[in-house]
C-alpha positions in Angstrom: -34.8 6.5 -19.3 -34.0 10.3 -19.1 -31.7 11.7 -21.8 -28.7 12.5 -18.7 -28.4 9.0 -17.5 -26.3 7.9 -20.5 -24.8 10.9 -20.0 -24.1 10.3 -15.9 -22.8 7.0 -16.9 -19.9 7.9 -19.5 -18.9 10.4 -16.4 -18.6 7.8 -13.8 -16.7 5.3 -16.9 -14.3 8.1 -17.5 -13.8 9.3 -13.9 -13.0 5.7 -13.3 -11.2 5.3 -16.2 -8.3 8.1 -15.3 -8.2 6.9 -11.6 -7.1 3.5 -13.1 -4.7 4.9 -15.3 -3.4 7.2 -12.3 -3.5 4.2 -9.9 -1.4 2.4 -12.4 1.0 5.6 -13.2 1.9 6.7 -9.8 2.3 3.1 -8.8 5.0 2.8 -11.7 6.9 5.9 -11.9 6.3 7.7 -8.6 4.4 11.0 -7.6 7.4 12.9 -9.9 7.7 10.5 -12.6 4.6 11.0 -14.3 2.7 14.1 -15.0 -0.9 14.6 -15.5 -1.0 14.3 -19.8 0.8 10.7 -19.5 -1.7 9.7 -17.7 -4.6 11.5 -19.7 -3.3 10.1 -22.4 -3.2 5.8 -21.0 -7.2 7.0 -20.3 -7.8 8.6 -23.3 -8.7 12.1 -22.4 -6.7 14.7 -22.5 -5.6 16.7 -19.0 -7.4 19.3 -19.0 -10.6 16.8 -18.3 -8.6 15.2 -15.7 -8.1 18.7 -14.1 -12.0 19.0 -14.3 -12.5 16.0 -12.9 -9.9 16.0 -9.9 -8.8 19.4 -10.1 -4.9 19.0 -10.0 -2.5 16.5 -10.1 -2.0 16.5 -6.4 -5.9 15.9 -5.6 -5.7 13.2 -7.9 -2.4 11.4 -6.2 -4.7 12.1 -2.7 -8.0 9.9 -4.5 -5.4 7.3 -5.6 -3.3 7.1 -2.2 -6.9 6.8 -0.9 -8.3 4.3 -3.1 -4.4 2.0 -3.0 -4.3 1.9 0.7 -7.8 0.9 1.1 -7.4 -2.4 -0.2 -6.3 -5.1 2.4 -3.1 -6.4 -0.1 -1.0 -7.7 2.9 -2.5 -6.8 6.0 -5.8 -9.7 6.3 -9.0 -8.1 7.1 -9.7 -9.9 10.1 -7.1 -12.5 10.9 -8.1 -15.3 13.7 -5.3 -15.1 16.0 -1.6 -13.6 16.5 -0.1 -16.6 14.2 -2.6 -16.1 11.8 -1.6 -12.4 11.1 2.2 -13.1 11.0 1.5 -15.9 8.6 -1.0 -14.5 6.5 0.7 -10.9 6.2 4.3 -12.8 5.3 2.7 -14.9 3.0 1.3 -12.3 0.9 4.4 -10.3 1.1 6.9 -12.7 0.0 3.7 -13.5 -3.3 3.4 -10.2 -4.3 7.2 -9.1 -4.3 8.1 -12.1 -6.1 10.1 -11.2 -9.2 7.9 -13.2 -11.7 5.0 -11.5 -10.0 3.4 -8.5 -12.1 1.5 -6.9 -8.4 1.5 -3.0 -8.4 -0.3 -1.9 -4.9 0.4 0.4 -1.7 4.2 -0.5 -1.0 5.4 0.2 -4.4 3.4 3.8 -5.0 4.5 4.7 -1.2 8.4 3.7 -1.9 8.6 5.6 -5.4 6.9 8.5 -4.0 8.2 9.1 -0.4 11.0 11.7 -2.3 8.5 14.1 -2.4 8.1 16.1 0.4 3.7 16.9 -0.1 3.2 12.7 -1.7 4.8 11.7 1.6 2.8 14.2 3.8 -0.4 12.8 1.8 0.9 8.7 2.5 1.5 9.3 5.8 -2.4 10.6 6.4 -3.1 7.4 4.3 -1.2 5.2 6.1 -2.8 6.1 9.6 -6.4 6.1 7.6 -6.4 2.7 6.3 -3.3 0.1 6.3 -2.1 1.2 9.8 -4.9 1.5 11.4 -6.4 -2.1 10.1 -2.7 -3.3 11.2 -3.0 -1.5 14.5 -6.5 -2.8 15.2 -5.4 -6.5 14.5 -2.9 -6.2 17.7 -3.2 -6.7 21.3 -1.4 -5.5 23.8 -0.2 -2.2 24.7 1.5 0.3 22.1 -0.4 -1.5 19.1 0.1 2.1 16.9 4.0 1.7 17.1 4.1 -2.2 16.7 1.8 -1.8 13.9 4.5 1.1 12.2 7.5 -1.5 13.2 5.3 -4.4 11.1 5.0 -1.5 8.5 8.7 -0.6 8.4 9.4 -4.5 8.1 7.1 -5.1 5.0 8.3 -1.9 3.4 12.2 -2.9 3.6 11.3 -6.3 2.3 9.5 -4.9 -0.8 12.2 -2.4 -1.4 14.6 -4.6 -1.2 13.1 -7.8 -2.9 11.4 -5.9 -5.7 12.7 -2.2 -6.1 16.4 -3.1 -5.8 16.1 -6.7 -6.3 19.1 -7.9 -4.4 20.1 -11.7 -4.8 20.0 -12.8 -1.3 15.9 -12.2 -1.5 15.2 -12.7 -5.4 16.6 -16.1 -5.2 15.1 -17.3 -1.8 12.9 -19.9 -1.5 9.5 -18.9 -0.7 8.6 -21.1 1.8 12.0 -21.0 3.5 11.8 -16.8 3.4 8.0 -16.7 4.4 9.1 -18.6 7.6 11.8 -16.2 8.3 9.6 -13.4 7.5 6.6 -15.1 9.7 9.1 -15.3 13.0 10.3 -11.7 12.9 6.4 -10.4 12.4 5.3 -12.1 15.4 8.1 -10.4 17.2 6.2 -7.2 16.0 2.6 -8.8 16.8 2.4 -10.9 19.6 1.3 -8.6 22.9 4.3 -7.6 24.9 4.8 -9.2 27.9 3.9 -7.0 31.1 6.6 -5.3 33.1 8.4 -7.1 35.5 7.8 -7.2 39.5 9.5 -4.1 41.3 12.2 -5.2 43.5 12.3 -3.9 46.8 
């Protein structure tokens, strides 16, 4: 073993290391909530390491946009059918803004940081990257790209509502009975539109 491989691998633990503790701080406070030597500090470096390794605080918010929205949280992989999506997608919606649930993911760092002008520009190119497009490529139909932003929309009032704000009507729902309701105003969104109508003469 060379004497740089040790080396190569504490790099790649402490890159990693601050990208968690980013993921985790933006998630939590927002794009203006946290500045780069709180999260240094949760990975144990100090900031000017994570400015070596990422350059600057917005370059690092772009990597953990990049890394968030990647993950299919809500939005199933490859669902079977129409149903399946609506189901599937309210399901995991109505788990992960639960109040007893401890989830951090896409919903939450895109709600706390949509304030800021430049974090919104950056979701916005991360939204039409990864969750949008996996949403829009799961529709049929015509004018998938602005059903899949209306399914988007839906799923983004729900968790700020539900979890951010935390009104009663939602808190307190039943999960089953709100996943239903949820379920029927998705497929709205994801069943193919119907075709237009004969012309009349």
């Amino acid at each position: 073993m060379s004497p740089s491989t040790p080396r190569a691998r504490n790099a790649a633990a402490t890159r990693q290391a601050i990208l968690d503790s980013a993921i985790t701080a933006f998630t939590r406070h927002g794009y203006d909530g946290v500045g780069l030597r709180e999260i240094a500090a949760a990975a144990g470096v100090t900031a000017i390491l994570v400015n070596r390794y990422f350059g600057s605080k917005e370059a690092l918010f772009t990597e953990v946009v990049d890394v968030s929205f990647a993950q299919p949280t809500m939005i199933p992989q490859e669902p079977a059918d129409t149903a399946d999506l609506a189901v599937l997608t309210a399901r995991a919606l109505v788990t992960r803004t639960a109040p007893e649930a401890d989830h951090l993911g896409p919903f939450e760092l895109m709600l706390k940081s949509a304030a800021n002008p430049r974090a919104a520009e950056i979701m916005r190119a991360g939204i039409q990257k990864h969750v949008g497009a996996r949403f829009t490529n799961a529709l049929q139909g015509a004018h998938a790209e602005q059903r899949a932003e209306l399914g988007l929309a839906l799923l983004a009032g729900t968790w700020l509502m539900r979890r951010i704000i935390g009104t009663p009507a939602l808190c307190e729902a039943d999960p089953e009975q709100l996943t239903t309701q949820v379920t029927r105003i998705l497929a709205a969104v994801v069943e193919p539109p119907a075709g237009p109508g004969p012309v009349n003469a």
